[in-house]
N, C-alpha and C positions, 0 to 999 in steps of 0.2 A: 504494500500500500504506500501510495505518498499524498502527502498533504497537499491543501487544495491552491497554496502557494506557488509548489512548483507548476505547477498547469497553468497557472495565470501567466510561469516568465514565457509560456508559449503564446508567440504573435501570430494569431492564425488571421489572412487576410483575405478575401475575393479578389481574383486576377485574370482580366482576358488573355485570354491567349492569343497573340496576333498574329503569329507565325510559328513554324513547327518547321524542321529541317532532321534529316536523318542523316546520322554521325558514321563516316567510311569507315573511321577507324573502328565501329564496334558494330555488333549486329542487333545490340538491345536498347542502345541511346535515341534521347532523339534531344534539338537544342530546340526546346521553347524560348519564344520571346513573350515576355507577357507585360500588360500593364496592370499599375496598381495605382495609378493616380497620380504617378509621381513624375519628374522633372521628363526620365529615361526609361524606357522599359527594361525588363531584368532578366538575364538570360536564365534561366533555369534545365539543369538538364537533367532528366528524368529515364529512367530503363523500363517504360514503356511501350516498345515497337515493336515487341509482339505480340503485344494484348491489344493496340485501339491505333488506326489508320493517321495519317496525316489530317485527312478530310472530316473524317469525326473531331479529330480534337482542336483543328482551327477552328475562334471563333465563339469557342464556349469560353461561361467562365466557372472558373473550380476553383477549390477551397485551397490553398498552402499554406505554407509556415515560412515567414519573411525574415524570422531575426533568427537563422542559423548563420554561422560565422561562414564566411564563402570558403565554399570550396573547390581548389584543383584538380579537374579529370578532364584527360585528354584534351592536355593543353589548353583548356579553358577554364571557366571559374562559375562555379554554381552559386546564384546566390537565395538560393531559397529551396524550399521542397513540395509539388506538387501531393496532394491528397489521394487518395484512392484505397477503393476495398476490391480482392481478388482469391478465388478459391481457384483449383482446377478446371472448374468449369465457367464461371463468370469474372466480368472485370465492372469495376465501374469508375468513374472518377466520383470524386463528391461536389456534386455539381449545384448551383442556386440559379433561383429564377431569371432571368436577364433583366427582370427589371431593379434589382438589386445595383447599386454601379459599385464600379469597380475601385480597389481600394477601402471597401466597407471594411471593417473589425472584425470576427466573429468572437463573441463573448463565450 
């Protein structure tokens, strides 16, 4: 169990995703650009591309997690962490209504 502290230092945010690019160098990557309201959009790279197409996931917006310290793969810099739930048989992202905008909080 952890207190209900630590779960608040998680910055969980609504981000479109504007664009989606599939990484050579791997076969499970793919580099989202996403926005969240802010100056830049955030590259985020996610090991989603063999569960949900390009064309699904341009466009929506899903839930992530914005205050991870960025991280290096493959030569680039993740700055956040897309949401999602996945068994053997199903994927989904954790998606909100579009009329929500982008950069909303999730409490």
């Amino acid at each position: 169990m952890i207190q209900f502290d630590d779960v608040a230092k998680i910055e969980m945010t609504i981000g479109l995703i504007q664009s989606v690019e599939e990484i050579e160098e791997s076969h499970k990557m793919y580099k989202l650009m996403v926005d969240f309201g802010e100056e830049k959009p955030r590259t985020i790279l996610s090991g989603i591309r063999k569960l949900i197409t390009i064309e699904e996931l341009t466009g929506k917006k899903a839930a992530f997690v914005t205050n991870l310290e960025p991280r290096p793969m493959l030569g680039m810099e993740s700055q956040g962490m897309i949401l999602a739930a996945s068994t053997d048989e199903a994927f989904s992202l954790l998606e909100v209504s579009q009329n929500i905008p982008q950069g909303t909080k999730i409490l």
